[in-house]
C-alpha positions, 0 to 999 in steps of 0.5 A: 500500500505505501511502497515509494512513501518514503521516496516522496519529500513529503517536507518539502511539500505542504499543506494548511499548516506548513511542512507535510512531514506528518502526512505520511503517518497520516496515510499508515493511521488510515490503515490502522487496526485501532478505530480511533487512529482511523478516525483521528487520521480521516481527521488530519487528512480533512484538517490539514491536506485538504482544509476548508476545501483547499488542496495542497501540494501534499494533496496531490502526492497522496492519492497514488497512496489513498488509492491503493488503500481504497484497493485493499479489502483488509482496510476498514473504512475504505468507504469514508477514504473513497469520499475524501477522494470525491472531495479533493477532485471535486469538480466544483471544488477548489480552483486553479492547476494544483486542483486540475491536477489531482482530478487527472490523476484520479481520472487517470485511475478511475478504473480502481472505482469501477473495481469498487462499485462491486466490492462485497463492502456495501458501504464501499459500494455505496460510495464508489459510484459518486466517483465513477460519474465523476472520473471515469470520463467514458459516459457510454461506460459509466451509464451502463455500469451504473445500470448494471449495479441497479439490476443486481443491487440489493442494499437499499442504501446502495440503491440510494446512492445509485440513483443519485449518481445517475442524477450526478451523470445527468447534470454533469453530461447535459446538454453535451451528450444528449443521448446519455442524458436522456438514458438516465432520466428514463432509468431516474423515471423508472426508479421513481415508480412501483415496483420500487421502495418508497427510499428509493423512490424519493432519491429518484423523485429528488434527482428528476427535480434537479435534472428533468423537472417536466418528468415529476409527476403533476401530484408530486407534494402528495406522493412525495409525503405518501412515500416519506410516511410508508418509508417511516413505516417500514424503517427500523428504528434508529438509535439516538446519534450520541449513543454508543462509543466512539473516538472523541475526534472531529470526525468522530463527534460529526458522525454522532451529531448527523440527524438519527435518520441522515438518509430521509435528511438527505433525501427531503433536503435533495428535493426541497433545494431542486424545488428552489423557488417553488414555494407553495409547493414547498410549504405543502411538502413541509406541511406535510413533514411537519404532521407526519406520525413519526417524529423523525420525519417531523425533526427534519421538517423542523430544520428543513422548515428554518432553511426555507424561512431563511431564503423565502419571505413568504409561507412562512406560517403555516409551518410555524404553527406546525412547528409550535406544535412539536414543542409539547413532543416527548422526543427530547430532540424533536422539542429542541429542534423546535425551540432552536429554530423558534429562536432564530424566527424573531418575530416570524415566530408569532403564530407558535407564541401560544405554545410558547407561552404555555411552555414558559408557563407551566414549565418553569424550568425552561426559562433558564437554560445553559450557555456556553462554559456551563454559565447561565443563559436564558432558556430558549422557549422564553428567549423565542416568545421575546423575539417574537414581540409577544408581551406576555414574555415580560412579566415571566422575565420579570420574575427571571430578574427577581430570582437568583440567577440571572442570565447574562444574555436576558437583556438581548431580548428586551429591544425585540419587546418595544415599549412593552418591555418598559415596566423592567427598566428599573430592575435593568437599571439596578443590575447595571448599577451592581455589575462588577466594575473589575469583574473578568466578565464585565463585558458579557454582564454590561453589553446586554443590559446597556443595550437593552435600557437604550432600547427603552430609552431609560433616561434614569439609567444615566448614572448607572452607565456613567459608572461604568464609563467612569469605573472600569480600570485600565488594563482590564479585558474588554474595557474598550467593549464596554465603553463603546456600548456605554457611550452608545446607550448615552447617544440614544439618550440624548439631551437627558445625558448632558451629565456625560458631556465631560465624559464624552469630550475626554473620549474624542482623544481615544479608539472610541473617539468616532462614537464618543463623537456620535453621541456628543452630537446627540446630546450636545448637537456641538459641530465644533466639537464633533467636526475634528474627529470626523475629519480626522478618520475620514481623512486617513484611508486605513482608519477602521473608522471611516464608514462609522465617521461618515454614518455620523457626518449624515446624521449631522445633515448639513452641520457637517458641511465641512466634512463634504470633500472628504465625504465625496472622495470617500463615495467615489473610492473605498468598498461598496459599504464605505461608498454607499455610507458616504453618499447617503452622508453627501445626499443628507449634508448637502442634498447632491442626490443627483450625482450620487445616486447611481453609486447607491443604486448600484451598491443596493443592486450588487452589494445586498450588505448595504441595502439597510444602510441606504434605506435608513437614509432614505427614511431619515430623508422623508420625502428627499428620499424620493428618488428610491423609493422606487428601490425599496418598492421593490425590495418589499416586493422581493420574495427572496430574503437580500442576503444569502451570506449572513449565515444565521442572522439572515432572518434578523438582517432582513426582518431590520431591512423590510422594516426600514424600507415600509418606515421610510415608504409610510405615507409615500404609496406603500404598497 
């Protein structure tokens, strides 16, 4: 297996971490007998030969030797080598001439896959044909050695992956070779009928969605949720996935974390993301998820539902009532998956408030929860009907206040609940006023409470943050944290803050010097005093400051006059986020929305991340901002959420988003 291993100069060679040297033991371990160095291997190879998708140098040496591993019988784990070799010649994978070249050299052995496809190890055979479709460039050939696995196949799981790798053949060959093409959709629709399971049937179904959507059948919602429950029906059942021993290694701990029923995942998400923007019938096949009589169906709708709501701002509330209703679910991991995505809805989340509530009611345990390090954090039922707005939150974060233990993070819900919330601001007010000023937590204490009474504008909580701002010692961890959330909480007071203006003027000086500035104006409404630090951080090009200086010049409207050249060089030059700032800050000082209005148009267009700072512009302009209005028209009529790269904050982005654009539209033809 490793002869000529040696004979590599694996030092001079790299990967992720510098110096290859260690590959070579990470090649032996992938042979070992002992499970736990198997895995700790497979962990290496994917950490550091083949990092966040990367390939190296090192890469490419080491598939003469992965290949020969794959080849041997006494191997275990072949299946999980063969799937790191689809990944590192993955044909969508890493770009550039070091990846073309490892996809030639497995395509210059792909003959060790057709060799796979029957090995007597069903889970080699189940990994084997993504890499045949993928290396073995002889479509002819690649078609009918998938045909003839189909015919002698007896593993469903095998069968799986068989009709996914023809789906894989049908979009990698079309429209070049029309013929193939054509034979693997008519295998696909063949598949998707009787005699064949209901498992088997649904990866058909999901492949013909991704490559021949005019070959689903018209009822495709209904017969796709009759399959998933007769498939339900006839699976055994599963055990829990952090049951049972295993390496605690990263590959270990994924493989325990994969949903108890990953297949059925799989299958249902193949389809939901081949329907793409069919929302409707996508909210019907999630219904049908969701009230489906076994619970791992209904678990997998449940995260399937938060993927949707993501991307879709429509047909969302059906499936969150739906959702509502699995947290009174026995199955613990079924409720938990609820909660999660609950959290995540904010105010989507409304119509599942009622379940929420009487969660929080009746079981008094849930409201607090632990956070990460085993430190309290408020529970997440209670946190979802916060974020829902639901003002029946506030009396039970109340008594959350008045207990014993507080979580840190019970402040971060308070803006979601409006002026609602007001009635906790003098136990807000009194926690801030008892947070250790030298504590090693500090910040994770502070922040949240002084954002939350700056949601509620608590103009009595000024002495309380003006300790903090005061108080903290130098040196401590974090103290520039707290002292831009303290100096921000005394901007959103404004003139009730007059007490800080000393404060305030001693931080012009200091890394806070731009928001000490934002919230001098705000209480002061000092050009003067303010001007000087603008134009110092607009004026140096390396600044980290210089889209906050500019946001301030635009609030200062036409004070900030003398900030105008700089703020017009600023438009014309820097990254789109930059650029947009500056223009609206040139549109608000000096009303020019002529010569920039193609700047943010264009960054609203190409550039979604500065879609809510030109809308607060155009809401903050009234009826000046006129000449958007037809922009954010439109995006309130976009079914799509603005941003796909904002990981979990998308539905929090966009929800802030939407909003700003209807406030700047009131009164203007809100559609």
């Amino acid at each position: 297996m490793f002869r000529g291993i040696d004979e590599v100069d694996w030092a001079s060679l790299r990967h992720a971490y510098g110096s290859a040297e260690d590959v070579p033991g990470l090649l032996r371990g992938l042979a070992s007998a002992d499970p736990a160095e198997r895995q700790t291997a497979l962990d290496g190879m994917y950490g550091a030969v083949h990092h966040e998708g990367e390939v190296y140098d090192s890469t490419l040496a080491c598939v003469p030797f992965l290949l020969a591993l794959v080849g041997r019988e006494e191997v275990r784990d072949r299946a999980e080598v063969v799937e790191f070799l689809v990944s590192i010649g993955d044909m969508d994978g890493a770009p550039g001439e070091l990846a073309a070249s490892v996809r030639d050299a497995l395509r210059a052995r792909a003959e060790v896959f057709e060799r796979l496809a029957a090995d007597a190890d069903p889970d080699v055979r189940r990994a084997a044909p993504a890499a045949l479709v993928r290396f073995l460039g002889q479509p002819p050939r690649v078609l009918a050695l998938l045909r003839e696995r189909i015919t002698v196949e007896r593993d469903d799981r095998v069968l799986l992956a068989l009709a996914e790798s023809l789906g894989l053949f049908a979009r990698r060959y079309h429209p070049a070779d029309a013929t193939h093409t054509a034979e693997a959709v008519r295998l696909l629709t063949e598949l998707s009928g009787p005699p064949h399971g209901p498992g088997l049937r649904l990866a058909a179904l999901g492949q013909l969605a991704e490559c021949a959507q005019d070959r689903l059948p018209a009822d495709l919602v209904p017969t796709v949720v009759r399959l998933l429950r007769d498939r339900s029906g006839q699976r055994a059942p599963v055990a829990h996935p952090y049951d049972g021993p295993g390496p605690d290694t990263l590959a270990g701990r994924l493989r325990r974390l994969r949903p108890s029923d990953e297949e059925g995942s799989r299958l249902l998400r193949t389809l939901h993301s081949a329907l793409g923007s069919r929302v409707p019938d996508r909210v019907a096949l999630l219904c049908g998820q969701l009230t489906s009589p076994d619970p791992l169906d209904r678990c997998n709708g449940v995260w399937m539902s938060a993927g949707l709501i993501r991307e879709w701002r429509a047909g969302h509330a059906e499936p969150v009532i739906l959702i509502g209703n699995q947290l009174g679910d026995e199955e613990a991991r079924l409720h938990d998956a609820a909660v999660a995505v609950l959290v995540e809805f904010l105010a989507l989340a409304a119509p599942a408030a009622d379940p929420l509530h009487a969660l929080v009611t009746y079981r008094p345990e849930l409201r607090i929860g632990h956070g990460e390090r085993g430190t309290p954090a408020l529970g997440g039922p209670l946190k979802a009907l916060a974020g829902a707005g639901d003002a029946r939150a506030v009396p039970v974060l109340a008594e959350v206040l008045a207990g014993p233990v507080v979580p840190n993070d019970l402040g971060l819900v308070i803006p979601h609940l409006g002026g609602a919330a007001v009635p906790l601001a003098p136990a807000l007010r009194r926690r801030l006023a008892r947070v250790p000023l030298d504590g090693p937590d500090v910040r994770e204490r502070a922040v949240p409470l002084l954002s939350a009474l700056a949601a509620l504008g608590d103009v009595e909580s000024t002495p309380a943050v003006l300790r903090l701002l005061r108080g903290l010692p130098d040196g401590l961890r974090q103290r520039d944290a707290v002292t831009a959330a303290a100096v921000r909480a005394l901007g959103v007071l404004g003139g009730a803050a007059a007490e800080a203006i000393p404060d305030l003027r001693g931080l012009l000086e200091t890394g806070n010097a731009v928001a000490a500035a934002d919230a001098l104006w705000s209480v002061t409404g000092d050009a003067d005093a303010v001007l000087p630090v603008l134009l110092r951080e607009l004026s140096d090009t390396g600044s980290g400051h210089r889209r906050h200086a500019a946001a301030v010049a635009g609030r200062m409207g036409p004070a900030a006059r003398p900030a105008l050249p700089e703020l017009r060089e600023m438009a014309a030059s820097g990254d789109a986020w930059e650029r947009a700032t500056a223009a609206c800050a040139v549109w608000r000082t000096a009303g020019e929305p002529e010569r920039f209005l193609p700047v943010l148009r264009s960054a609203w267009r190409e550039h979604p991340r500065t879609r809510t700072t030109i809308a607060e512009c155009v809401a903050a302009l009234g009826p000046a901002g006129a000449p958007l209005h037809d922009v954010l028209r439109a995006e309130l009529a976009a079914p799509r959420r603005h941003r796909g790269d904002s990981g979990g904050h998308r539905i929090r982005e966009d929800l802030a988003l939407l909003r700003t654009c209807r406030e700047a539209l009131a009164g203007h033809g809100n559609p």
